[in-house]
Structure formats: structure tokens, C-alpha cells
C-alpha positions in Angstrom: -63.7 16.9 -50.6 -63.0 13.1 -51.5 -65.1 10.5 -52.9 -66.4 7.5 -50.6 -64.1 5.5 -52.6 -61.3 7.3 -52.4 -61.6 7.4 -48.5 -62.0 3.7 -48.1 -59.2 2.9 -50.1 -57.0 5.7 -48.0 -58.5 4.1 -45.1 -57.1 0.0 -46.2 -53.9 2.1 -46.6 -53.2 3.7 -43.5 -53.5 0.9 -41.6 -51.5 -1.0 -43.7 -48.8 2.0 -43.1 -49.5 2.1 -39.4 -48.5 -1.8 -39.2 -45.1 -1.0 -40.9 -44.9 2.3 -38.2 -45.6 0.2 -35.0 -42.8 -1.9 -36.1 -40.5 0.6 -36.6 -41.4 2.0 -33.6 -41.0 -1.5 -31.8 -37.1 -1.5 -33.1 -36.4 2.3 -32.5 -38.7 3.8 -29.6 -40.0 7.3 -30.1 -38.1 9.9 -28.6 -40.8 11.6 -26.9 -43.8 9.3 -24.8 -46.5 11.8 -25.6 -46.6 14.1 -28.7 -48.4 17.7 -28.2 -49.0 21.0 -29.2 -47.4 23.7 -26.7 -51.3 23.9 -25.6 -50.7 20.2 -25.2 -53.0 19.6 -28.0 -52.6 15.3 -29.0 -50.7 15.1 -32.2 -51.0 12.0 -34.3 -48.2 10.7 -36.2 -49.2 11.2 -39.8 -52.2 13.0 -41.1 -54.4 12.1 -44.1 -57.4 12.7 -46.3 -59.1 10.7 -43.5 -58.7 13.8 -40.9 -60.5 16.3 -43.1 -63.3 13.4 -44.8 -66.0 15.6 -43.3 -64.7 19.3 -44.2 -66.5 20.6 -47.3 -64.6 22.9 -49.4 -66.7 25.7 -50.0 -68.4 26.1 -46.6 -65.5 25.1 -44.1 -62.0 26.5 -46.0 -63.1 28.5 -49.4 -61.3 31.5 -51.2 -59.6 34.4 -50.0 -62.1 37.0 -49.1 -65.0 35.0 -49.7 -67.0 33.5 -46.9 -66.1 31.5 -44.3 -62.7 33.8 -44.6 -60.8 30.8 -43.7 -58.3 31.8 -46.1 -58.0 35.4 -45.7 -60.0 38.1 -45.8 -58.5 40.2 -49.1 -58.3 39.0 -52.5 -54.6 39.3 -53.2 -53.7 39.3 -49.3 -49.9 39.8 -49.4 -49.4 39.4 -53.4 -51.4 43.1 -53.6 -50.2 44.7 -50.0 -47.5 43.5 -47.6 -48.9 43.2 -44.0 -48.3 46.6 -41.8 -45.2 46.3 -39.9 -45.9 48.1 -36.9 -43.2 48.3 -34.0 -44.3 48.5 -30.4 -41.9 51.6 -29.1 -42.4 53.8 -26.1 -39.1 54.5 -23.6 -38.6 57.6 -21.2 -40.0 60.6 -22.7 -41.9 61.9 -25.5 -39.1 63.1 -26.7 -36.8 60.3 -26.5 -39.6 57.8 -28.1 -40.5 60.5 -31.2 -36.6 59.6 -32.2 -37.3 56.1 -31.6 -40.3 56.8 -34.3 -38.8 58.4 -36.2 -35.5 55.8 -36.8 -38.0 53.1 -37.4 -40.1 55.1 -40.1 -36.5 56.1 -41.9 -35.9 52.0 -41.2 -38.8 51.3 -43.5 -41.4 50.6 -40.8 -44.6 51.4 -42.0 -47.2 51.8 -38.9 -46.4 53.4 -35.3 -47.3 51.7 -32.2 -47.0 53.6 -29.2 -46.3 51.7 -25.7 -46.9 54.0 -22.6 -44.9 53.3 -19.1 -47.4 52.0 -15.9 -48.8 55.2 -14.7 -50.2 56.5 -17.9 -51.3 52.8 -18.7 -53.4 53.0 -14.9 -54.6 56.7 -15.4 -51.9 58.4 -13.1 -49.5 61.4 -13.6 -46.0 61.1 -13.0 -46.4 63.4 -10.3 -48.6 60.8 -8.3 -46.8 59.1 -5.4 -48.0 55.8 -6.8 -45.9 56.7 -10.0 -42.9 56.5 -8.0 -39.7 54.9 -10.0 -41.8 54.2 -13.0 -41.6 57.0 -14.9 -40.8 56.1 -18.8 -39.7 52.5 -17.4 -41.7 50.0 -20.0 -42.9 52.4 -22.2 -43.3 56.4 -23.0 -44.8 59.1 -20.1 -47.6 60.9 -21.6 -49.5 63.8 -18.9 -50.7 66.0 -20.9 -51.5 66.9 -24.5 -47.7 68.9 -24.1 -46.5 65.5 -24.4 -48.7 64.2 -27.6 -47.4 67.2 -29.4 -43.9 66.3 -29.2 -44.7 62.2 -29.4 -45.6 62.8 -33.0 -43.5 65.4 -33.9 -42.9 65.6 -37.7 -44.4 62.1 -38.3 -46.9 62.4 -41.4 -50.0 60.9 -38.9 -52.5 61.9 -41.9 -50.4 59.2 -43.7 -49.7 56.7 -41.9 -51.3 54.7 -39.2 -51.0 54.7 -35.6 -52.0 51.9 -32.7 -51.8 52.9 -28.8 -51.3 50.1 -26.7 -53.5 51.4 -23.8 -56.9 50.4 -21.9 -58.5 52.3 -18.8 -57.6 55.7 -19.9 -57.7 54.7 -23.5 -60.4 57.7 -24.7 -58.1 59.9 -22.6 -55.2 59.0 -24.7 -57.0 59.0 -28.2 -58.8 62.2 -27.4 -55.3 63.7 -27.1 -54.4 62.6 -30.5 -57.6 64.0 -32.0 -57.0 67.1 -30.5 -52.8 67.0 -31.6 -54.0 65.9 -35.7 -56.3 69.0 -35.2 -54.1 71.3 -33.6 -51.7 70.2 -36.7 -54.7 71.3 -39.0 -55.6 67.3 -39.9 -59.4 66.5 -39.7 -60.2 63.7 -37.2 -62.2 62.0 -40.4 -58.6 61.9 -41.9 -56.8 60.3 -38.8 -56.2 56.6 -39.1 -54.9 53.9 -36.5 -56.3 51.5 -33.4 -56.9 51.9 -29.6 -56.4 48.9 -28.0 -59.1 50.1 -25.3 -60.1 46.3 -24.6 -60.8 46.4 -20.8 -62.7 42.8 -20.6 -59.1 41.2 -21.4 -57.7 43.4 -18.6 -60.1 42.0 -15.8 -59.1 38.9 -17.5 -55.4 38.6 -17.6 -53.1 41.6 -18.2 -54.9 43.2 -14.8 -54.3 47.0 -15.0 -57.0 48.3 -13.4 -59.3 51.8 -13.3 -63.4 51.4 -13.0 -65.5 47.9 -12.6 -66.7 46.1 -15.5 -69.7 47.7 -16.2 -68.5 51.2 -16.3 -65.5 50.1 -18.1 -68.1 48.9 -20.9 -69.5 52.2 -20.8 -66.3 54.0 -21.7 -65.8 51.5 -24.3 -69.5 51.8 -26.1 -68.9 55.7 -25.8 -65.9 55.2 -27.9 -67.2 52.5 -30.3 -70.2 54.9 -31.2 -67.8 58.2 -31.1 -65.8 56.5 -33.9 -68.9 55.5 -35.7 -70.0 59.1 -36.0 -67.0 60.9 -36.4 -63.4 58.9 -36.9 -64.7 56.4 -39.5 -61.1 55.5 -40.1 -60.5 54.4 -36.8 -60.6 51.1 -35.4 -61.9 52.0 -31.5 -61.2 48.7 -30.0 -58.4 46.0 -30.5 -60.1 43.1 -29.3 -57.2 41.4 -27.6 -55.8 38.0 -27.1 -52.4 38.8 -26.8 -52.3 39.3 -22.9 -54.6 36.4 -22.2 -52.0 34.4 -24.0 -49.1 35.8 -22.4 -50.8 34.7 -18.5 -50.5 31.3 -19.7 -53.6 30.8 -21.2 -53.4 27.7 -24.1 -54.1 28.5 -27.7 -58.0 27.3 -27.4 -58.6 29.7 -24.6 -56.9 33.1 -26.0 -59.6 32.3 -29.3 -62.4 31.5 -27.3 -61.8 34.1 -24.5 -61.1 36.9 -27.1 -64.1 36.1 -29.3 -66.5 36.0 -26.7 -65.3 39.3 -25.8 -65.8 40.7 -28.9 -69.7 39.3 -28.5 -69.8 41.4 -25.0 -68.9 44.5 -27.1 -70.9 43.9 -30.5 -73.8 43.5 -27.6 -73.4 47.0 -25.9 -73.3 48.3 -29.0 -76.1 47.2 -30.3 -77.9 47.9 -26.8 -76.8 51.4 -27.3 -79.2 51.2 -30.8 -75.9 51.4 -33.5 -77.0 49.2 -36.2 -74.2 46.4 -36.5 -73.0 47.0 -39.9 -72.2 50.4 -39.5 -69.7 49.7 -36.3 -68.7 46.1 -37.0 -66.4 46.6 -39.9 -64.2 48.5 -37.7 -63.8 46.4 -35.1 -59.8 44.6 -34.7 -58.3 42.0 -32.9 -54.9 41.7 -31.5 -53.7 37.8 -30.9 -50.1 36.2 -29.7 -48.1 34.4 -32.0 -46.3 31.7 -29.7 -44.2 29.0 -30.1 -45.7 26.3 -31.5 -45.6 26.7 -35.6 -48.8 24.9 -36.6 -50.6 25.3 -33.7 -50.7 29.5 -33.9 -51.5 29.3 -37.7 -54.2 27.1 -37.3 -55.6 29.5 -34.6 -55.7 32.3 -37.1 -57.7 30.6 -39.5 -60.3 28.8 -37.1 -60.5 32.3 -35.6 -61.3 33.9 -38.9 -63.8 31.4 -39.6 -65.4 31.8 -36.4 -66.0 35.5 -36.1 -67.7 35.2 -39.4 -70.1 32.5 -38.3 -70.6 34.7 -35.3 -71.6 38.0 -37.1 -74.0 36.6 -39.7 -75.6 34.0 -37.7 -76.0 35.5 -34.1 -75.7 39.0 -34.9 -77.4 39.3 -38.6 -74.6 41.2 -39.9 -74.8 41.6 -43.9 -71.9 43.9 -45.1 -69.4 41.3 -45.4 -66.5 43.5 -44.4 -68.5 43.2 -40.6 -67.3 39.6 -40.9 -64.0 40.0 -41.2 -61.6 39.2 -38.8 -59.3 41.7 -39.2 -55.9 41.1 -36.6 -52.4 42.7 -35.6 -49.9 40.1 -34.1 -47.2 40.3 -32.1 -45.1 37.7 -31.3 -44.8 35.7 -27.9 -43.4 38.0 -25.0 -43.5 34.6 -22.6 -41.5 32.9 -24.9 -38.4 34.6 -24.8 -35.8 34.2 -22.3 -32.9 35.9 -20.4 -30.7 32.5 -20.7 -29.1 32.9 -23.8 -30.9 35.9 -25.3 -29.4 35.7 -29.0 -31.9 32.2 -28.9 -35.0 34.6 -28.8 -34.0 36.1 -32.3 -34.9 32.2 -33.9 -38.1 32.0 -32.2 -39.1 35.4 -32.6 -38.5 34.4 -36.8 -40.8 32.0 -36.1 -43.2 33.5 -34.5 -43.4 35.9 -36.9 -43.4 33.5 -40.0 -46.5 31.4 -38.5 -48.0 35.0 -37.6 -47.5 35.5 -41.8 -48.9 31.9 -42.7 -51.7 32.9 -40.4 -52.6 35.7 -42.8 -52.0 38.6 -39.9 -52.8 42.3 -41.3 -49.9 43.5 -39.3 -47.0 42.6 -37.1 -45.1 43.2 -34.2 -41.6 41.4 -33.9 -40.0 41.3 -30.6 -36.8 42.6 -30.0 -34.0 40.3 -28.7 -33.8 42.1 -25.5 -37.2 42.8 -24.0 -36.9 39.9 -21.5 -34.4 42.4 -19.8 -35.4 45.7 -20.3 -37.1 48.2 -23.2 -35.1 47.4 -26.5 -31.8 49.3 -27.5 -32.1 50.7 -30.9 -29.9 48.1 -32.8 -32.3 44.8 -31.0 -35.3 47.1 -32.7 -33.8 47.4 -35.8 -33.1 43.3 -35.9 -36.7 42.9 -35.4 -37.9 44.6 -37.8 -35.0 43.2 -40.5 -37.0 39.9 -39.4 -40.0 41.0 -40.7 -38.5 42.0 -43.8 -36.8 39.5 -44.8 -39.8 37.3 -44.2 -41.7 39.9 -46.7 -38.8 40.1 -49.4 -36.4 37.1 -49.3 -38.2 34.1 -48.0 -41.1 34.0 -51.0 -44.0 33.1 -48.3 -45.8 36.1 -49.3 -46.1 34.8 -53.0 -49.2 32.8 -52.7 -52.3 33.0 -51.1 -52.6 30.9 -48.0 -49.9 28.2 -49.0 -51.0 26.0 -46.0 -54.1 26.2 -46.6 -55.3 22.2 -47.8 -52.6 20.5 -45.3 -54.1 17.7 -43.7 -52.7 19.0 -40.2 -53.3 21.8 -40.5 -57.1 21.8 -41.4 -57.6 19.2 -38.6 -56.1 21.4 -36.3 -58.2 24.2 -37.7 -61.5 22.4 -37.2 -60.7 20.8 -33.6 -59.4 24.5 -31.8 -63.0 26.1 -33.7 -64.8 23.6 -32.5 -63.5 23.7 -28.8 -63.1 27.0 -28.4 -66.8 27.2 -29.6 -67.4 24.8 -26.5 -65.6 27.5 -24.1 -68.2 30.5 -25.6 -71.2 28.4 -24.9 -70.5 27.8 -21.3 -70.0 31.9 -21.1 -73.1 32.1 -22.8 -74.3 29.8 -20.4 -73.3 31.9 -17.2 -74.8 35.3 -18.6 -72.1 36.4 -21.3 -68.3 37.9 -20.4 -69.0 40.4 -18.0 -70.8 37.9 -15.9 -68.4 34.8 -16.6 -65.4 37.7 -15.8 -67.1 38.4 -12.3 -67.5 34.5 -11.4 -63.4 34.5 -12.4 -64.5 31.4 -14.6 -61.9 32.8 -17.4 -59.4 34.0 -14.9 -59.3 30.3 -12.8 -59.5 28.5 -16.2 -55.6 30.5 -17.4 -54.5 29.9 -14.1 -54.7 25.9 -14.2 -54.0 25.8 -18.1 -50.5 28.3 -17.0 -49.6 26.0 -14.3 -49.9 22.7 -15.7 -47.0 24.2 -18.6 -45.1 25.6 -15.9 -44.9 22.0 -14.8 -44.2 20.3 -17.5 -41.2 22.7 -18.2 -40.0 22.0 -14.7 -40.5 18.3 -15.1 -38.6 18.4 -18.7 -41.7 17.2 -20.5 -41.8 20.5 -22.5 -38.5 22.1 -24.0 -37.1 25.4 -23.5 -33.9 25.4 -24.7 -31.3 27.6 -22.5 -33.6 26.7 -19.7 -34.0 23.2 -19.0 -32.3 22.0 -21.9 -28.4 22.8 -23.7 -28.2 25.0 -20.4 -24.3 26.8 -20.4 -23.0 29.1 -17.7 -22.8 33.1 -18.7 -22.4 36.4 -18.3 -25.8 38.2 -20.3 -23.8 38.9 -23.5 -26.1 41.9 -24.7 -26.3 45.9 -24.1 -29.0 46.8 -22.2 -31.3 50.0 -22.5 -30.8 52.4 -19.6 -34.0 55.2 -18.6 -32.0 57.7 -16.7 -32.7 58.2 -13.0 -33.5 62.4 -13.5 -36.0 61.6 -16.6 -38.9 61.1 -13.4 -38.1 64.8 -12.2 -37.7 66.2 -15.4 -41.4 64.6 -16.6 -42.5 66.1 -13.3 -41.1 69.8 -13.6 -42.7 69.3 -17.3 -46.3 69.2 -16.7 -45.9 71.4 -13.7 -44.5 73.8 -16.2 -47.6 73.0 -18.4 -50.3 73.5 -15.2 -49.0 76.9 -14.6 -49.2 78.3 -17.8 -52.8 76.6 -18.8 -56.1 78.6 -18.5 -56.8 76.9 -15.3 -60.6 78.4 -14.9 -61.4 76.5 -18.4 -59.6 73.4 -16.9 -62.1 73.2 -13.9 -65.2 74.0 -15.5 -64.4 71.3 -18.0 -63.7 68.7 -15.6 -66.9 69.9 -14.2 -68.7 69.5 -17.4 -67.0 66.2 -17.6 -68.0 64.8 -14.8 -71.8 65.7 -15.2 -71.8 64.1 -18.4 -70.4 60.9 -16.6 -73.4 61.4 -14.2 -76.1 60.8 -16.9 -75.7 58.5 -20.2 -74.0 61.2 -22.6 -71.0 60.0 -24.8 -68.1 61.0 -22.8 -65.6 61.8 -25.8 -66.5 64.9 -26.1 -66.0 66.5 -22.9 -62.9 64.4 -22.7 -61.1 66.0 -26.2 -62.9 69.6 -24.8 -60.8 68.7 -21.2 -57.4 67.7 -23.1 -57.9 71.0 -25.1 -57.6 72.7 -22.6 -54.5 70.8 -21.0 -56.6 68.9 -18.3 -53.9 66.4 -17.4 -54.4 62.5 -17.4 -55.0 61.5 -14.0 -57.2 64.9 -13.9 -60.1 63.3 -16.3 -59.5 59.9 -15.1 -59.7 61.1 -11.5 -63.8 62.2 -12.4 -64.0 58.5 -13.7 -62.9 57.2 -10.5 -65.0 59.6 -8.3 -68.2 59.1 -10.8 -68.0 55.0 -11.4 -65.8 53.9 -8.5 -62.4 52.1 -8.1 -62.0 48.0 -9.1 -60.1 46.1 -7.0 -59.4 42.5 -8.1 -60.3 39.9 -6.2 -57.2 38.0 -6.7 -58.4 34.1 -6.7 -56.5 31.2 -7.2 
């Protein structure tokens, strides 16, 4: 991008400056004795021309929605559309979370994102004694197709979209909202939204658990090729970096680790014979947006750039929309604190504005409160306000990339591509994902990156401020979110209510059918939205899973 001359003469000049800085620095000491990113990524002092001599414009940082996609995949990015602003809700019932849904639609949010509590996450009922006291706790109960009904009560779903936050059941739980949009007269063609479904990431790091990798793949191929054919608006898997990030991984590892799971899945789909270009365009990823400004926006755009190198070089892909990295963020759960909660609004602002630099497609603010319990309506509505305000007052959204071209910023870019490309070779090396996943390589590698920041927080190297720095005595000044103790033996009484009034001949011989189909190499989705039709409960269908392809235990290393 710069002449040789014009480098050289750069070059006389920053070390001239650099002379005048040591001086400086020799009068008035720096106030830190080592500079780095939150990853603990080096950071120089200045940045110049000289960072970025090699970069070439066209190949390494172009134009919006033009290859390398450094910039952003659409044209206009936010001048044409705003990014979707999609709330994570999901508290006691499905009652009580369709009101939370519906206040944030009427607040001007304009995707739902639906977070289930633990035993509907693990593929349990709340009538299981392992569900025991967690009914509805971190996010909504959901049984039975009873309960999708009312989730989505009076919400236009043929309108607008909707993302479930869920991974070993996750075909059980989009099969249910097929068969709801149909009940509701609404084609499945016409449905809209994301499953996260993304079990490599759970082996990985957030660790909720149903069959062993391989079988889990399975599940994930049969929806991948079940969306091809029939949802076409559907994105079937978020490919997620979010929970890697939030077990302590560093910025480098959630890219690497989430794009190299996106290779393990592009790979069982094309071992299942889909042609690339007619799956890859709806594939989605789902990254954190920490702490550390430039650091996270820099991720975004090397992560682009990557995934595009990936799908026309390794995989051939030629539709162009197949190369897109197309991503939901939400903002850094592990950054927020119980000290001082009102602190968590600034860096969730943050968070969100890097998230927006970044070039996200849609956003998840977190609400002041979630360090203590499931948000209270007015901690949700704040959160979103952030968002807004970020769209309509600050004027970021008015240009294209306006970081894009910043000396640190492209450095940055180029180092985290380039060493997170490192990271994919040595899983290449070991056999790909699902083999680097079962030599806990990824799991051991979050481990020591999570540790060594948990020590430098305890050893003051690293700031958190109401924690080991500005620290005050007090009382938790905020209203917390209470789940009622009877909700757990209402729930149960529910489906129980639901089993005795279902066709239960239908339910077993689909189960049957079911678990047959599990038995040989059919797609599994549609005996699973033939089950849920007929009120087959959760931990019913996920029960034949675990009878057909075993139970994973993790191994729990260290």
C-alpha cells in the first residue's frame, strides 16, 4: 500500500520519534511494565505505515462484500440495514418468558432468542429427578410441544426471526417449532431463525453433555442436510465461539477453535454427498465480544477473512455468499461482575460498540444483572437501550468499516489470522476436531490460557475494576429476579396433564419408529417432528438417542 520510498523515509522517522519517546520515558516511567491485549497480546507503543508495509489492499483488507470480506460482507452493511438486535430471554415458564417476548418486541427488539433452563439444555424433563431445583432457573422449561405453543404465542414467527440457544437436544427443540409454525398454518419454507446445535464447542468448553462426538456429529449432519432440503431459510448450526471464550480461552483460540469447527462440520457434510454451495451459505457463527476494544474488533475482521480463505481454497466453494462469515455477538458474560454491578452497564456499551466496529449481523447486550440471577425486566430493557443508542445516537453505523485502514488495527488483524491459522494446522495435524477434541488438546490449551489471566488478575497485573482495583464496601444495590419455588410442580403437573390426554399408542410407535431410524443412517428429523406431533416429550426422544448412541461422560482433565 506504500511506496518503497515512502516506507524508508517513515522508517528514518520513527526512530527519530522513538529517541524523543525513550527520553520521555526516562523522565516519566510508564505506568504499566508490560503493555497487552486482555489475551495478553504485546502492544507497541505507536503503530505506523511500517506495521502494515506488507498488507496489499485488494487481497488482504478490500471492499465491503467483496473478497477477502475483511470489511464486511454486505454492500451498505449498517447504512442499508441496522444489525438484528436479538435479546437472549428465557425465565420460569413458557408463559412467563412469551411476556418477556413480547415486552421486548413492543421495546423495539427486532429478533427473539430463546434461552432454555439446564434440564431442557441436557435433554431431561422437569419431571426427572436430575431436574431437581432447576426448573426455569437460567432460562425457559420447554417438555413438550404444549410448551412451544404458548412460548410463541401471538409473536408474528413468519416475520421475524428466531435463534434457540440449545445443543444436544437441539433437533428436538427446532422440530417443535416446525411443527408449532405449522400447527399456526406457517410453511416450514417460510420459518426463519438459527439453532445454535454446535456440540464440538460443548465437548470443548461450555460442557453440557448427551451422546459422544461422533453421534453428536450425526445429529448435526442430519440437521445440516434437513435444512438444505426443506428450511432454506434456516441457519441449522451457530458455529459458536462464545462459550469457548467465556472458559477462559484468549481471543486467538475462540477464532481458531471455532473455525476449525466449522471445517469438522463443512466435512460431514460433504461426506454425507451435499454439494458445498448449496449448505454453506447458511452456515452462522456466534463469537464473544470481551473486554478488550481493539482486540475483539480485530478478531471479527481476521475471522471474516479467514473463513473465506477456508471455503474457496480447501473446500472449492464458488457462490460467494458460502464465504461469508456471517456472525451473532453477544457481549462478555465473564466480564461482568457482582462488585459494583452498575460498572457492567460501561463495559457491556463497550462490548457492544467493538461488537458494531466488528461488523456483527446481530447482537446480544447483557443485562446489568446476569452475574446474579436471570435479568429483571427494567436491566433487559437498559440493554437493549444500549444497543440503540449505539444504532441511532452515536453515528458509528454511518460509514462502512470506519476502522478499517488503522495501523493497529490491521496489524492486529493480520497477527490473530495468522496465529490462529497456526492453532488449525496442528488440529489438522492430529486428525481434525473430533480427534484433537478426544486428545483434550483444545480443552488443556483454555485451561492454561484461563489460568494464567486468573493470575494476573490476582497478582494486579490485569485490571478489574470493583475487584482488585477502586474496591468499596456494599450492600448489592440492584433488584434481583426471583423464579418462584411452586413454578417446578406446576411445570410438572403441566406435562403430566399433557401425557394423559395425548394419543399415547401413536406416541410409542413413533418413538419406535424413531429409534429404528437411529439404528440405520436415515435423517433423524423426520421421525423427530412426527414424535413431537404427537406430544412425545423431550427426554422421551432424547432418551432413544441415549439408548441408540450411548451416554458421554467427560473425562475431566486438567
Amino acid at each position: 500500500m506504500f511506496t518503497k520510498e515512502s516506507i524508508e523515509k517513515i522508517d528514518v522517522e520513527n526512530k527519530k520519534w522513538q529517541q524523543v519517546y525513550n527520553k520521555s520515558v526516562a523522565k516519566t516511567p510508564e505506568r504499566l511494565t508490560r503493555f497487552s491485549s486482555v489475551s495478553d497480546h504485546p502492544v507497541q507503543n505507536l503503530y505506523t505505515p511500517l506495521d502494515i508495509k506488507d498488507l496489499d489492499y485488494s487481497n488482504d483488507i478490500g471492499f465491503p462484500n467483496q473478497y477477502p470480506f475483511t470489511r464486511g460482507v454486505q454492500p451498505s452493511m449498517y447504512r442499508g440495514r441496522l444489525w438484528t438486535m436479538r435479546m437472549f430471554a428465557g425465565l420460569g415458564s413458557a408463559k412467563d418468558t412469551n411476556k418477556r417476548f413480547h415486552l421486548l418486541v413492543n421495546e423495539g427488539q427486532t429478533g427473539l432468542s430463546t434461552a432454555f433452563d439446564m434440564p431442557t439444555l441436557m435433554g431431561y424433563d422437569t419431571d426427572s429427578p436430575k431436574s431437581v431445583g432447576e426448573c426455569g432457573r437460567c432460562g425457559v422449561a420447554i417438555d413438550t410441544l404444549k410448551d412451544m405453543e404458548i412460548l410463541f404465542e401471538g409473536l408474528p414467527i413468519d416475520r421475524i426471526t428466531t435463534s434457540m440457544t440449545i445443543n444436544p437436544p437441539a433437533a428436538v427443540m427446532w422440530a417443535m417449532y416446525i411443527a408449532m409454525a405449522e400447527k399456526r398454518g406457517i410453511r416450514r419454507e417460510a420459518i426463519g431463525g438459527t439453532i445454535q446445535n454446535d456440540m464440538l464447542k460443548e465437548f470443548i468448553a461450555q460442557k453440557t453433555f448427551m451422546c459422544p462426538p461422533k453421534p453428536s456429529m450425526r445429529l448435526i449432519t442430519d440437521t445440516v442436510e434437513f435444512a438444505t432440503k426443506e428450511v432454506p431459510r434456516w441457519n441449522p448450526i451457530s458455529i459458536s465461539g462464545y462459550h469457548i471464550r467465556e472458559a477462559g480461552s484468549t481471543a486467538v483460540q475462540e477464532l481458531a477453535f471455532t473455525l476449525a469447527d466449522g471445517i469438522a462440520y463443512v466435512e460431514a457434510a460433504l461426506e454425507r454427498g451435499l454439494a458445498v454451495d448449496s449448505f454453506a451459505p447458511r452456515l452462522s457463527f456466534f463469537f464473544n465480544s470481551h473486554i478488550d476494544f481493539f482486540e475483539e474488533i480485530a478478531k471479527y475482521r481476521a475471522a471474516r477473512r479467514m473463513w473465506a480463505k477456508i471455503m474457496s481454497e480447501r473446500f472449492k466453494a464458488k457462490d460467494q455468499r458460502s464465504m461469508w462469515l456471517r456472525f451473532h455477538t453477544q457481549t462478555a458474560g465473564c466480564s461482568l461482575t457482582a462488585q459494583q454491578p452498575y460498572n457492567n452497564v460501561i463495559r457491556t456499551s463497550l462490548e457492544a460498540l467493538a461488537a458494531v466496529l466488528g461488523g456483527t449481523q446481530s447482537l446480544h447486550t447483557n443485562s446489568l444483572d446476569e452475574v446474579l440471577a436471570l435479568p429483571t425486566e427494567e436491566a433487559a430493557t437498559i440493554a437493549l437501550r444500549t444497543q440503540q443508542i449505539i444504532a441511532e445516537e452515536s453515528g458509528v453505523a454511518n460509514t462502512i468499516d470506519p476502522l478499517g485502514g488503522s495501523f493497529y488495527i490491521e496489524r492486529l488483524t493480520k497477527d490473530m489470522e495468522e496465529e490462529a491459522f497456526e492453532y488449525i494446522k496442528k488440529i489438522d495435524d492430529m486428525g481434525g476436531m473430533v480427534a484433537a477434541i478426544e486428545r483434550n488438546y483444545p480443552q488443556l490449551e483454555i485451561a492454561d490460557a484461563a489460568y494464567k489471566y486468573q493470575k494476573q488478575i490476582d497478582s494486579k497485573e490485569k485490571t478489574v475494576v470493583g475487584v482488585n482495583k477502586y474496591v468499596t464496601e456494599e450492600e448489592i444495590p440492584v433488584e434481583i429476579l426471583q423464579i418462584e419455588a411452586e413454578l417446578e410442580e406446576k411445570q410438572i403437573q403441566w406435562t403430566n396433564q399433557v401425557k394423559d390426554t395425548r394419543d399415547n399408542k401413536k406416541v410409542k410407535n413413533a418413538l419406535e419408529k424413531l429409534g429404528e431410524s437411529a439404528q440405520r443412517d436415515d435423517n433423524l428429523m423426520h421421525p423427530i417432528i412426527d414424535a413431537v406431533k404427537e406430544y412425545a416429550t423431550e427426554q422421551e426422544i432424547c432418551d432413544v438417542f441415549r439408548e441408540v448412541f450411548g451416554v458421554y461422560r467427560d473425562p475431566g482433565v486438567y
